[in-house]
VOGU-3710 file (C-alpha; in Angstrom, 3 decimals, decimal comma):
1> xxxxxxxxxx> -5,296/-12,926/-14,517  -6,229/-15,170/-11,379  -9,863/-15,422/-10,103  -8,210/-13,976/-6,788  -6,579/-10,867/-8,256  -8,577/-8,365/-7,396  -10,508/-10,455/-3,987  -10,750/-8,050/-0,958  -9,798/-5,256/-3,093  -11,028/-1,820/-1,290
11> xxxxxxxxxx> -10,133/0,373/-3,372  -11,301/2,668/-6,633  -9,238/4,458/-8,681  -8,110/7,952/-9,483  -8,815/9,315/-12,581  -4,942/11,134/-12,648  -2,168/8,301/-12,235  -0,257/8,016/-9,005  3,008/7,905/-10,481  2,146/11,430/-11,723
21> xxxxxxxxxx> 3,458/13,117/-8,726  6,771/14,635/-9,731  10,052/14,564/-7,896  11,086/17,128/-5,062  14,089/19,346/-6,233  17,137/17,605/-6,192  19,200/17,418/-3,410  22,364/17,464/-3,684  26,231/16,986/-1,216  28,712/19,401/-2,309
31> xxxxxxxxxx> 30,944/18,875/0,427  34,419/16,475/-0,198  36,326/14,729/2,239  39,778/12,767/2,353  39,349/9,772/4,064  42,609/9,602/5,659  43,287/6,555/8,383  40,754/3,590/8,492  38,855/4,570/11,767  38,417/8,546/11,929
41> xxxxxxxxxx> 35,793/10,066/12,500  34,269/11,481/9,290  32,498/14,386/9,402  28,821/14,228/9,353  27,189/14,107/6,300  23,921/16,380/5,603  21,771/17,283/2,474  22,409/20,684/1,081  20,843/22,847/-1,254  22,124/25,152/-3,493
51> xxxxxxxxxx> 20,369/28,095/-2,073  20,551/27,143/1,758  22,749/29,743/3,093  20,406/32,615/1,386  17,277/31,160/2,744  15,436/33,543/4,549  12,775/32,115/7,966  9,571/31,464/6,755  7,379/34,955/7,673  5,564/34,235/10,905
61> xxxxxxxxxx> 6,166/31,430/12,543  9,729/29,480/11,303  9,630/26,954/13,933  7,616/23,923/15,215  7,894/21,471/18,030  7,011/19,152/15,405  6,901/18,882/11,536  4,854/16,777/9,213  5,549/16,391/5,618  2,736/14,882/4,218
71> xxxxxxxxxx> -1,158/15,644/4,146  -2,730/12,429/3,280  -4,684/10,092/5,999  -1,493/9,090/7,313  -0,191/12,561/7,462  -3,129/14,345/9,790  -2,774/11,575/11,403  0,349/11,820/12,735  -0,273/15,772/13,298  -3,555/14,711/15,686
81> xxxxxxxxxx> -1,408/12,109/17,380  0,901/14,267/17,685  -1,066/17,220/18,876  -2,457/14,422/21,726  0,693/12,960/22,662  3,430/15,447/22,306  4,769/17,423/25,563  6,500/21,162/24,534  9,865/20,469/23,130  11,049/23,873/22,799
91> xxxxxxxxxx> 10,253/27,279/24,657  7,110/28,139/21,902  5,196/31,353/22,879  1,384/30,179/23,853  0,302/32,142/20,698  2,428/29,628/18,599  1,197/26,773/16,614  2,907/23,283/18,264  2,822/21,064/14,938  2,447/21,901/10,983
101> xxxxxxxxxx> 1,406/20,232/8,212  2,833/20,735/4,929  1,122/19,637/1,536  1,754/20,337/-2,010  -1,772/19,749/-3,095  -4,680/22,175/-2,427  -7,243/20,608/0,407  -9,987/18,353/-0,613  -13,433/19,253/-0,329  -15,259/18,633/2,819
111> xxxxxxxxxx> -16,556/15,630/3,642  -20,203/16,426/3,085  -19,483/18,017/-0,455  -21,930/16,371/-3,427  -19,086/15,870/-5,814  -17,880/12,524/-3,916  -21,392/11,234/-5,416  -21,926/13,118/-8,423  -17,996/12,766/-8,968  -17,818/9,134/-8,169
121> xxxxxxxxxx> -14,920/8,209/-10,675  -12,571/10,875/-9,853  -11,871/10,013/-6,171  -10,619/6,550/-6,201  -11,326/4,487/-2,826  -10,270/2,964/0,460  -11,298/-0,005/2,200  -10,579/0,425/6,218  -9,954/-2,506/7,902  -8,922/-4,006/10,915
131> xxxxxxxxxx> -5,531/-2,495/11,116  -7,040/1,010/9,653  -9,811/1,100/11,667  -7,957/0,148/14,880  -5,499/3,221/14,347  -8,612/5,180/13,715  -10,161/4,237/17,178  -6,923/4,934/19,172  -6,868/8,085/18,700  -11,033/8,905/18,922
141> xxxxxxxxxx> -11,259/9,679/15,623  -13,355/6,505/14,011  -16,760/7,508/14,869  -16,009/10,803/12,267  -14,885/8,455/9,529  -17,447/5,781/10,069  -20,390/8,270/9,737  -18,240/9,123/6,381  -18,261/5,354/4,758  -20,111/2,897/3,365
151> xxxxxxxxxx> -20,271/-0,834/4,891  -19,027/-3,775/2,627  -20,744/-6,801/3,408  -19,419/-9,264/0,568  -19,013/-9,847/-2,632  -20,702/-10,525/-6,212  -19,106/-12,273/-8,704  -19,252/-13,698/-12,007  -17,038/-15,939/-13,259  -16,127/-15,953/-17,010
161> xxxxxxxxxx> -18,861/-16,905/-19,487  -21,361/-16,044/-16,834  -22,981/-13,119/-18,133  -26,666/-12,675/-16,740  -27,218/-11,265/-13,182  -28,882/-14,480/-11,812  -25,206/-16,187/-12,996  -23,662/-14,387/-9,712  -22,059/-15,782/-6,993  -22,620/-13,794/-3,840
171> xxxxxxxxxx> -19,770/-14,697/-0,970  -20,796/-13,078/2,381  -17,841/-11,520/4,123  -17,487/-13,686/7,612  -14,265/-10,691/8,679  -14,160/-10,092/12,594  -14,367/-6,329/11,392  -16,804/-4,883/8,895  -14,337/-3,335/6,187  -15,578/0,330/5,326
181> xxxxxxxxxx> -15,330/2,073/2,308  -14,812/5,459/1,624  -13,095/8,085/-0,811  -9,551/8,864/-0,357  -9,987/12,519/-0,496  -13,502/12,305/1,830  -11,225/10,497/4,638  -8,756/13,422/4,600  -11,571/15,672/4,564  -12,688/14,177/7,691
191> xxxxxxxxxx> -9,239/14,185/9,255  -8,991/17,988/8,351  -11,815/18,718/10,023  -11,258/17,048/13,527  -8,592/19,143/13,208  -10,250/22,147/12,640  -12,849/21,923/15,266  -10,635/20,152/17,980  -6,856/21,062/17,548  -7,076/24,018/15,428
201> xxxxxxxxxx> -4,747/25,916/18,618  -1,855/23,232/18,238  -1,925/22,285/14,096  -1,700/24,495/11,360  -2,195/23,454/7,760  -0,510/24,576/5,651  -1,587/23,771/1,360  0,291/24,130/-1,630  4,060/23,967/-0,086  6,775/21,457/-0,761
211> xxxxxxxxxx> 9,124/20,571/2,033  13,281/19,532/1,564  15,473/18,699/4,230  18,367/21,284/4,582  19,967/19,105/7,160  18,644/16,381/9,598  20,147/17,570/12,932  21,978/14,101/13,239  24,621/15,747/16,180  24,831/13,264/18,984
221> xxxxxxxxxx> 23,533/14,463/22,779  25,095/14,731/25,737  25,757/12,188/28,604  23,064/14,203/30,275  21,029/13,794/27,663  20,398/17,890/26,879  20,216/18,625/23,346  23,523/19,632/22,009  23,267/20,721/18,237  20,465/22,518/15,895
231> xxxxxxxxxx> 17,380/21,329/15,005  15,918/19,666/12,109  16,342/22,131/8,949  13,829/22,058/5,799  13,571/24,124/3,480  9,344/25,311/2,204  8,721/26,693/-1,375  5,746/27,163/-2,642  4,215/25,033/-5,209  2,569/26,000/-8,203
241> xxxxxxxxxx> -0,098/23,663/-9,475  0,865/23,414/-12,835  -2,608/23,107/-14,253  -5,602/25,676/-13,585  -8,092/23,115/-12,896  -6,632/22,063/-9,648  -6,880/17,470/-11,125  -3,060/17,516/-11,400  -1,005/16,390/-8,958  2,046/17,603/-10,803
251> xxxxxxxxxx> 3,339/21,465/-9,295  6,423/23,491/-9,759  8,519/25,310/-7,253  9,988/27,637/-9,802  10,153/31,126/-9,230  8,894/30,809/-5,599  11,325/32,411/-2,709  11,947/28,921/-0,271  12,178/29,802/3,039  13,580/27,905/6,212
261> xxxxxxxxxx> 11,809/25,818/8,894  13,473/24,378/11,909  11,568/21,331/13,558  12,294/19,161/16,909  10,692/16,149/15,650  10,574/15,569/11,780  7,602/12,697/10,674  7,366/12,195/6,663  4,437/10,691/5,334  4,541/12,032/1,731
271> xxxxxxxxxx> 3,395/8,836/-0,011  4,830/8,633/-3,754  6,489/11,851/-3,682  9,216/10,272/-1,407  10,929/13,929/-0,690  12,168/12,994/2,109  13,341/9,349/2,102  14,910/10,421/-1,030  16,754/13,227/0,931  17,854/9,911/2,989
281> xxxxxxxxxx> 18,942/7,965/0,413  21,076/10,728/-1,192  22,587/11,119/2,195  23,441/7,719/2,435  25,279/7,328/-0,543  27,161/10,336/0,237  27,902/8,894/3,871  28,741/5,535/2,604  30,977/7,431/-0,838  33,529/9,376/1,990
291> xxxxxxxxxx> 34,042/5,963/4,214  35,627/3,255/3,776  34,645/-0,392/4,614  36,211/-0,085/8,077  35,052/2,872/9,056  31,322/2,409/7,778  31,755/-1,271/10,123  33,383/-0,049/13,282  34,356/3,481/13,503  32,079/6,192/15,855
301> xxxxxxxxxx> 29,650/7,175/13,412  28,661/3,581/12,049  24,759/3,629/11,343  22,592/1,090/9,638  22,212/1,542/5,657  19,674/3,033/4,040  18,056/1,964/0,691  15,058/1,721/-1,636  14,024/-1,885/-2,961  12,235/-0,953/-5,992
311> xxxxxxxxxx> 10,622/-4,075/-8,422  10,169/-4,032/-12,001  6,522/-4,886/-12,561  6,211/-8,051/-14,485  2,724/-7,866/-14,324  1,122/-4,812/-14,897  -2,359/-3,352/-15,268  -3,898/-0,274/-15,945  -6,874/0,795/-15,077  -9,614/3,091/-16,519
321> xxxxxxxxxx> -12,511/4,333/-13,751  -15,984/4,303/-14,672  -19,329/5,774/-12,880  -22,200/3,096/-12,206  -25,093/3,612/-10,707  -26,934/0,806/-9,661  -30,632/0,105/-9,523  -32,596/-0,741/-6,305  -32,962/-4,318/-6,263  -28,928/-4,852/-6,316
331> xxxxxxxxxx> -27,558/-4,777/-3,336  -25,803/-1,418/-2,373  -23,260/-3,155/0,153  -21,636/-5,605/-1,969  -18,433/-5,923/-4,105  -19,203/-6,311/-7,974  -16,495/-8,318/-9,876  -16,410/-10,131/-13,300  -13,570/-11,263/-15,143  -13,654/-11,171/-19,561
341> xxxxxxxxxx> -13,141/-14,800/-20,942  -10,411/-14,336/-22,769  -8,252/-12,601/-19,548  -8,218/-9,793/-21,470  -10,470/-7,103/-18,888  -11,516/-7,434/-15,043  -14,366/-5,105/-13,419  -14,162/-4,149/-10,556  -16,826/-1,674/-8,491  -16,908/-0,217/-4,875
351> xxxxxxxxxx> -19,952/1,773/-3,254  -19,307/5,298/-3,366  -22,218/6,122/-0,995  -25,361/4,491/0,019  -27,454/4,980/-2,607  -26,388/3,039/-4,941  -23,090/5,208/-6,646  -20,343/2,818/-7,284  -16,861/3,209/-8,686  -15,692/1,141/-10,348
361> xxxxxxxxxx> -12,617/-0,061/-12,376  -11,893/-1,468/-15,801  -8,639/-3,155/-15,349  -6,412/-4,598/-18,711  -3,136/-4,325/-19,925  -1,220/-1,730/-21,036  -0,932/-2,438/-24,896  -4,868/-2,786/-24,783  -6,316/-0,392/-27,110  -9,302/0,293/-24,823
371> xxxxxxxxxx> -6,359/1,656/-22,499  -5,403/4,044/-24,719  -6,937/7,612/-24,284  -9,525/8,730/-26,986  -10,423/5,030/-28,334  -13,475/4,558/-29,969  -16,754/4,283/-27,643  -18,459/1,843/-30,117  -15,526/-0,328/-29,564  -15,448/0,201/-26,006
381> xxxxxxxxxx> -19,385/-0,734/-26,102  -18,861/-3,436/-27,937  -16,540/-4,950/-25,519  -18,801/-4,154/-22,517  -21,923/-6,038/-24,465  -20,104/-9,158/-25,100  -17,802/-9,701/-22,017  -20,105/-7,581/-19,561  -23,727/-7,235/-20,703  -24,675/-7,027/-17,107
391> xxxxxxxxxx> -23,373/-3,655/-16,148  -23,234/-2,275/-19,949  -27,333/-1,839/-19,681  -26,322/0,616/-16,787  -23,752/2,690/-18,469  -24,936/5,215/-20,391  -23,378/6,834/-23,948  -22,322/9,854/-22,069  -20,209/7,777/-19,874  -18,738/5,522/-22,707
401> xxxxxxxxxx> -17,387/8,435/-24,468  -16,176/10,041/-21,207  -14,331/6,592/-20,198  -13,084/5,818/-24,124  -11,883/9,693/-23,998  -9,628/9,673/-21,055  -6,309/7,536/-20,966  -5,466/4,394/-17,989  -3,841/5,570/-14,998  -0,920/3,139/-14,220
411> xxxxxxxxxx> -0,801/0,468/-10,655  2,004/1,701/-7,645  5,248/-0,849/-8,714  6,386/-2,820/-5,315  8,816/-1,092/-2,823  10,268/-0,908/0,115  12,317/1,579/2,449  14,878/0,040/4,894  16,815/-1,448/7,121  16,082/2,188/8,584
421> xxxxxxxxxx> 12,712/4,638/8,744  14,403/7,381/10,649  17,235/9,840/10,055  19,161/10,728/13,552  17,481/10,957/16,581  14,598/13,489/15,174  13,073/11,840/11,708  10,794/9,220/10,831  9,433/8,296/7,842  6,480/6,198/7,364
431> xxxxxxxxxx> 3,394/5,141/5,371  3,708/4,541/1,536  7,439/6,194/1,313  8,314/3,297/2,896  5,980/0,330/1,958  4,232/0,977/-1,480  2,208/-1,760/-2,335  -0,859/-2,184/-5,498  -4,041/-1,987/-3,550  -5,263/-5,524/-4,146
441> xxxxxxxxxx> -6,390/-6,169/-0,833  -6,737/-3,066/1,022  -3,240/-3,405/3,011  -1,648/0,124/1,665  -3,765/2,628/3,576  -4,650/0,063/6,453  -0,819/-0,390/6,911  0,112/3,393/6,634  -2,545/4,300/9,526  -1,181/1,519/11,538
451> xxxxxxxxxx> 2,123/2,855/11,250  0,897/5,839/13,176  -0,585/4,054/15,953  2,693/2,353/16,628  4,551/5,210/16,703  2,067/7,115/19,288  2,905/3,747/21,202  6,174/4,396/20,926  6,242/7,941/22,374  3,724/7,090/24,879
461> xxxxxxxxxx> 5,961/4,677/26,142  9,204/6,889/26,289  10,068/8,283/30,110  10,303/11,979/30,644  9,864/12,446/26,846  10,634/15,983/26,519  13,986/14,828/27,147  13,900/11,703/25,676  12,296/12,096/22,151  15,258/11,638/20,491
471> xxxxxxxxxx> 14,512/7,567/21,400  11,634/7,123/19,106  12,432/7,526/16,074  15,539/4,250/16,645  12,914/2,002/18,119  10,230/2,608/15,347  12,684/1,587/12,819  12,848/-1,851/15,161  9,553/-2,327/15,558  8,228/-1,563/11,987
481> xxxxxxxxxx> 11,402/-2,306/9,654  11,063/-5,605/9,373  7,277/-5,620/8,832  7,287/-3,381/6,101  10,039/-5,347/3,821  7,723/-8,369/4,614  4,154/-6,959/3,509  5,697/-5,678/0,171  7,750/-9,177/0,104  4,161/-11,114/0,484
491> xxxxxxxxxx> 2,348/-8,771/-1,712  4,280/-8,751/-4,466  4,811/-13,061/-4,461  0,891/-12,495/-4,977  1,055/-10,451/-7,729  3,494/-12,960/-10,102  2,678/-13,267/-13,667  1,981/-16,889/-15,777  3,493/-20,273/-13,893  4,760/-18,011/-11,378
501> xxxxxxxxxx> 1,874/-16,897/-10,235  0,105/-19,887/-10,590  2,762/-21,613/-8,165  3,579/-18,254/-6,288  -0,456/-17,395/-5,343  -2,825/-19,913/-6,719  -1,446/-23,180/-5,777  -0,741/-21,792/-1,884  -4,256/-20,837/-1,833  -5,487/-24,265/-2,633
511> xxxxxxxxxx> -2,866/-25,962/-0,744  -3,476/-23,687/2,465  -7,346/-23,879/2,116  -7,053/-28,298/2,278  -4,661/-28,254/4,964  -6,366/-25,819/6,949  -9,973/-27,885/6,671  -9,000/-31,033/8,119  -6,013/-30,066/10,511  -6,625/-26,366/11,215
521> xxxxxxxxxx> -4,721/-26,223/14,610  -1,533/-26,819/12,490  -2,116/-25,416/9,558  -3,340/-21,742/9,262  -5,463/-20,070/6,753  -4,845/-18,610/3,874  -3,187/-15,566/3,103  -6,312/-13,433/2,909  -7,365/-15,357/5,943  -4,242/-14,352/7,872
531> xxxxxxxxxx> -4,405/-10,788/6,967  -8,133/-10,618/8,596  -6,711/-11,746/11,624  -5,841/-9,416/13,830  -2,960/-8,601/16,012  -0,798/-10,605/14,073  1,809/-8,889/12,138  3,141/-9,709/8,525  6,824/-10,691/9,928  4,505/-13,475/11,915
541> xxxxxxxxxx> 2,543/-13,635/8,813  5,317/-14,287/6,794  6,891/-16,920/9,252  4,065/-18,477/9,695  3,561/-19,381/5,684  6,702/-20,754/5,653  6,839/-23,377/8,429  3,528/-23,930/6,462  5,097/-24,364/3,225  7,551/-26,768/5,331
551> xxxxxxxxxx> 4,743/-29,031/6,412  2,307/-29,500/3,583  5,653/-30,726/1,907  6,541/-33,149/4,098  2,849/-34,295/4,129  2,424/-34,536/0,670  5,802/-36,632/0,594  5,155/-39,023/2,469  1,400/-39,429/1,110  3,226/-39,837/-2,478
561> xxxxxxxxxx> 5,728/-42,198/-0,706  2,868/-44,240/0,825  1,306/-44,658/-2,361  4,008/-45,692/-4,197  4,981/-48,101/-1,924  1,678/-49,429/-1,918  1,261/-49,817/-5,546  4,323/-51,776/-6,033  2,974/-53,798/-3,639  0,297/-54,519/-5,092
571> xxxxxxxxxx> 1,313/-54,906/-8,515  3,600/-57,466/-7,069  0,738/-59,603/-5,548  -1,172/-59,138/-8,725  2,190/-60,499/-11,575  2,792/-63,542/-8,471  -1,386/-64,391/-8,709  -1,729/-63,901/-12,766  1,841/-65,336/-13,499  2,959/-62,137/-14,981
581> xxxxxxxxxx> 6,067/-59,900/-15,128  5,551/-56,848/-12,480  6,441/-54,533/-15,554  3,568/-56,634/-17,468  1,098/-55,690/-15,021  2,462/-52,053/-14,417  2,361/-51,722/-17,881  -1,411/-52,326/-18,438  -2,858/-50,738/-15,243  -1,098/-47,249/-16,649
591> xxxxxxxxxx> -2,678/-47,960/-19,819  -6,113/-48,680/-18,205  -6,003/-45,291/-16,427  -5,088/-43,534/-19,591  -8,269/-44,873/-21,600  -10,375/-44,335/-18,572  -9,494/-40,508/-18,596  -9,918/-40,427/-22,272  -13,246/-41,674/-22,236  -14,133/-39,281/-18,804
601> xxxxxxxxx> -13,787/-36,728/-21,240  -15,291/-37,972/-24,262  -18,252/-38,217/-21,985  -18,007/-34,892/-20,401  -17,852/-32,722/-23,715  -21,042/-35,166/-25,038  -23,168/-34,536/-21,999  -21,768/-30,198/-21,891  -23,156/-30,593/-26,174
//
């Protein structure tokens, strides 16, 4: 594994997996069409479910000027921009809740609960940035989250072989913006309770409900722009959490009564679970199945593809997530890291709170037997004191056995959503559904939040929106599209395996960090540098590389060109002044250099004895 893999990582892990969030109910087109003459109009194509024409409203209110699927950070959100920025869309009674929120987990605890410090390992972290904390301050909820988090200052690391604590290197971060650290769950906590205290007449949340699309609403409006057509149609079921104890993220919808919902504006930010987009990509095939190449090119319903890049990981890592508390005279604003010898384990550790409560992760491969669940602690111990005597002294039995018990949770793999993130004129999807990255450097979260702040920009920027709405959800898919096939793009080159990665990530790095010293008005920094900047995006980002890429390689050409030139230059002087063939002289100046370089090394391993 690189010495870079895990640099600016902000983030702790989960004790369950993320890939253990199950599947919405399948969705699935039982309608068939002849397609009968190359450019007819096709009827519209919309997700249907078995049981859609005996689903009863939801009891109370069955529907919302806006819907959010989704209540992680990115969800609420989208619900408080929403609740800031969002005129009435429909005639709503003034007892009637504007927006809802709909989440198949139960809530988190509160943001001032003990657990996130007694419970360090089983809320896994975020790292706010620029981008994050940006979002956060457009909409006036930052100061909330910052009281919340920890600051991160820098970064501690040993290298391998460097064992003892004064072995360290410490790197001070020199970021424009602090990064913050926090638990996942805490910053939802936080987000739950703005809304609580300052919306609680416009959102209602709404816990332990799973969310399909019954169909999108994708009729077209008028010339006078009035709304011809229904609404957005979802069905809600309930969700059984299929373990008592309330860790799982798995649930059921079995047995439960759905119900229907009927939304204006539809925004999913589900994460992994991917019910909607999903929903879209079934639809898609369906749309694309019942037209031919003509029609899908040129006839009146033509629409942009949608599809779900999904990578195989060819380098993955699991992750176990350990408790550490650290004494006074270590820093409690720093970034632990050390890396095994033999590649074999990286440790990574994040402040839970202030007082010295870290997280922090044991990363190795899969077919590790430490990753396996209910390995032996002595083992486990015995691996600590050899490769990492410096935070074994601070782990305790209790915690060996707790961390050898439980099994690795598994890395997000790479994808992407696209060329679209809406559905019609009344969906968007965004946040991890549609760029799910591993959380090396913090860009997941950061990226997700952002994605909210554009679209608020978006509708802000929309004339007589009441109207109008149905304009957003077209231009966030051009303004955010793009960007999110290119930070999963540049993520995942990062994240290459062997000589891939070493030509990929590590060579760049170097390459970019030269080039950038001595000319840095041409040359830009490297790739963590250009993520710290801000108010660049990663399509620039990604550009930006490349014409670098470009460069260096004509520099280093003609350098090598130079050099060559001059050495058979010189080796010509030299045969003409000793009398010599050139391949004579060529000849013994390569073997001169070889026997130097042997005996550079003869004397480095006598002096390292």
């Amino acid at each position: 594994m690189s010495r870079y893999f895990w640099a600016g990582c902000l983030l702790c892990a989960l004790s369950a997996p993320v890939s253990s969030l199950i599947s919405p109910s399948a969705i699935k087109n039982t309608r068939a069409h002849d397609v009968r003459t190359l450019f007819s109009a096709a009827p519209s194509v919309e997700p249907t479910t078995n049981t859609d024409k005996k689903i009863p409203p939801e009891e109370g209110q069955n529907h919302y000027d806006a819907v959010v699927v989704g209540g992680g950070p990115a969800g609420l959100l989208s619900a408080i921009m929403l609740a800031q920025k969002l005129p009435p869309l429909s005639s709503l009674s003034s007892s009637a809740k504007r927006v809802v929120v709909y989440d198949r987990l139960d809530p988190p605890p509160p943001p001032d609960n003990l657990v996130y410090s007694t419970d360090v390992s089983k809320y896994y972290l975020l790292g706010i940035g620029h981008r994050g904390q940006n979002a956060l301050k457009y909409f006036d909820v930052w100061k909330d989250v910052e009281k919340a988090s920890v600051a991160v200052l820098g970064r501690r690391d040993w290298a391998p072989g460097k064992m003892k604590e004064e072995d360290a290197r410490i790197t001070m971060s020199n970021k424009e913006v602090t990064s913050r650290v926090l638990a996942r769950d805490k910053l939802v906590g936080v987000l739950k309770q703005v809304i609580e205290t300052r919306y609680k007449d416009v959102i209602e949340l709404k816990y332990g409900y799973q969310v399909d699309p019954i169909s999108f609403g994708n009729e077209d409006v008028t010339s006078d722009g009035e709304e011809s057509g229904p609404p957005v149609q979802l069905q809600v079921s309930q969700c059984t959490p299929l373990s008592s104890d309330g860790d799982t993220e798995e649930c059921s919808i079995e047995n439960n009564q759905p119900s229907k919902v009927t939304t204006q504006f539809l925004i999913a930010a589900d994460g992994a679970a991917r019910g909607i987009a999903n929903a879209m990509e079934n639809k898609d095939e369906e749309y694309r199945k019942q037209r031919n190449i003509f029609q899908r090119l040129f006839g009146k319903s033509k629409q942009l593809p949608f599809r779900v890049t999904r990578y195989d990981d060819d380098n993955q890592r699991v992750y176990k997530s350990i408790p550490i508390k650290f004494p006074d005279h270590w820093a409690h604003d720093l970034n632990y890291s050390a890396r095994s010898e033999n590649s074999r384990g990286t440790f990574e550790a994040l402040p839970s709170d202030a007082n010295g409560n870290y997280c922090a992760l044991l990363l190795l491969r899969p077919d590790d037997v430490l990753a396996s669940a209910n390995c032996d602690p002595k083992v486990l111990r015995e691996y600590f004191d050899l490769q990492f005597p410096q935070f074994s002294k601070l782990l305790g039995d209790d915690v060996m056995e707790d961390v050898a018990k439980k099994g690795a949770s598994t890395l997000p793999s790479f994808r992407f959503a696209g060329p679209r993130h809406h559905e019609g004129k009344r969906t968007v999807i965004l946040g991890d559904c549609v760029h799910t990255v591993k959380p090396y450097f913090g860009l997941g979260a950061n990226t997700a939040l952002e994605d909210v702040k554009i679209l608020s920009q978006i509708i802000e920027s929309i004339p007589d929106l009441e109207k109008n709405i149905d304009q957003a959800p077209l231009e966030f898919t051009k303004q955010r599209a793009a960007d999110s096939r290119a930070l999963v793009k540049i993520s995942r080159g990062m994240d290459r395996p062997g000589k891939i990665g070493t030509m990929r990530f590590v060579l760049p790095l170097i390459l970019d960090s030269m080039f950038n010293k001595f000319m840095p008005k041409v040359f830009g920094p490297s790739m963590f540098g250009m993520f710290q900047k801000q108010g660049v995006t990663f399509t620039q980002i990604q550009k930006k590389k490349r014409l670098d890429r470009l460069m260096q390689s004509v520099v280093i050409a003609t350098i090598l060109s130079s050099i060559g030139m001059g050495f058979g230059y010189s080796t010509k002087v030299l045969a003409q002044a000793l009398g010599m063939s050139c391949t004579v002289v060529r000849g013994s100046l390569a073997a001169a250099m070889v026997a130097a370089g042997f005996a550079r090394s003869k004397l480095s391993k006598k002096e390292s004895n």
